[in-house]
C-alpha positions as CSV (number, residue, x, y, z in Angstrom):
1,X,0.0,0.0,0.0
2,X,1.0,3.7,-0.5
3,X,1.2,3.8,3.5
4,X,3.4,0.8,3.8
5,X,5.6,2.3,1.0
6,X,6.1,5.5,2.8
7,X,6.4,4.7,6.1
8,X,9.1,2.0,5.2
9,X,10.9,5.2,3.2
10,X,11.0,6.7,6.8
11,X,12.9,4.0,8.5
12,X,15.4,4.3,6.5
13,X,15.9,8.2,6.5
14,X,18.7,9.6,8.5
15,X,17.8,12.6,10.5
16,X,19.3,14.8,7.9
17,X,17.6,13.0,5.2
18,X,14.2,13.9,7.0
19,X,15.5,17.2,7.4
20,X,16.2,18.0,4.3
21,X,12.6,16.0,3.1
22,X,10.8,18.5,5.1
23,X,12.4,21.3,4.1
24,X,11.5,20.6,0.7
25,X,7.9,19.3,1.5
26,X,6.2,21.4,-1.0
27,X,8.1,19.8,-3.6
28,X,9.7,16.4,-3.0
29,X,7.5,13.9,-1.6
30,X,8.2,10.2,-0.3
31,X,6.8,9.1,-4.0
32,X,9.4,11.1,-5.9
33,X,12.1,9.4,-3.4
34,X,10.6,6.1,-3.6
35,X,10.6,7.0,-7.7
36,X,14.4,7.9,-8.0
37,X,15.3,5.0,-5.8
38,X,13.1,2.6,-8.7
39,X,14.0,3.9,-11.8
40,X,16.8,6.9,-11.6
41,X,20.4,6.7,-13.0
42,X,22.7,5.3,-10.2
43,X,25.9,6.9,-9.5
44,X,28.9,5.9,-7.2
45,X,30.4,9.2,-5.7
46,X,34.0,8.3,-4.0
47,X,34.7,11.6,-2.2
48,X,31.2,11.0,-0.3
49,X,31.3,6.7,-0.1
50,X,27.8,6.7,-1.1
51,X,25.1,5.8,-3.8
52,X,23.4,9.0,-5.7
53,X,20.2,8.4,-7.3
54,X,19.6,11.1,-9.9
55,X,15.9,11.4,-11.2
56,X,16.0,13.4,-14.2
57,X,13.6,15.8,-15.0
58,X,11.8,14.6,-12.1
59,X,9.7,17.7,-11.7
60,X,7.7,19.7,-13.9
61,X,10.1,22.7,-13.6
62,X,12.4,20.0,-15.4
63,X,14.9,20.0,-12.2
64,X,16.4,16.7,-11.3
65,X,16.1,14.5,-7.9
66,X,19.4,13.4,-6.0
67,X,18.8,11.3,-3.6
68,X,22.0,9.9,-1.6
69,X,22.1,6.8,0.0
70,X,24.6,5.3,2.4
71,X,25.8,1.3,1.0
72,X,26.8,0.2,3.8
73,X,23.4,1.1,5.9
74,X,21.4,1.5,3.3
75,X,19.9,4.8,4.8
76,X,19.0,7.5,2.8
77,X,21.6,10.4,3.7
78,X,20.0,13.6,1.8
79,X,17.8,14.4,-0.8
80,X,18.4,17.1,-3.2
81,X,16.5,18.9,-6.4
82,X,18.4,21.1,-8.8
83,X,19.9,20.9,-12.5
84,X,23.2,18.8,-13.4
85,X,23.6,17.3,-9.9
86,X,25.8,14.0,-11.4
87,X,29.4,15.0,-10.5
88,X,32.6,14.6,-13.0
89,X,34.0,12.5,-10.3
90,X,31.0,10.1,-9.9
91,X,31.0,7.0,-11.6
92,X,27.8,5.9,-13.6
93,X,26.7,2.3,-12.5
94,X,23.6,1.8,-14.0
């Protein structure tokens, strides 16, 4: 169910990653992040050690979605909309 979906997203949020979530509440929900964990580009970012999922176009503005994600835990670190958010230094995985 939606509810399961989204409250199983919130386990796995750090405190930032909530943070940062509410902060942007009028324009990223827990469906976008649940979306750019499904289907965006994944990159490996080595001066950070984690995961970035990068939604493109993800809004209607055309912005993108980063969401970060930490391998080890598997906890989502920070969430982040803007343009061109994939690095030089990250590596594309998939």
């Amino acid at each position: 169910t939606k509810e399961g979906a989204e409250s199983a997203l919130e386990r796995v949020l750090t405190k930032h990653a909530a943070m940062r979530l509410a902060e942007r509440e009028s324009h990223v929900t827990t469906r976008m992040v649940s979306a750019a964990l499904r289907k965006g580009e994944v990159y490996y970012d080595p001066k950070n050690g984690t995961l970035n999922y990068i939604l493109r176009s993800g809004f209607a503005s055309g912005k993108d979605l980063l969401v970060s994600i930490n391998p080890f835990t598997g906890k989502i670190i920070t969430v982040i909309s803007g343009r061109d958010l994939a690095r030089s230094r990250m590596r594309r995985l998939r």
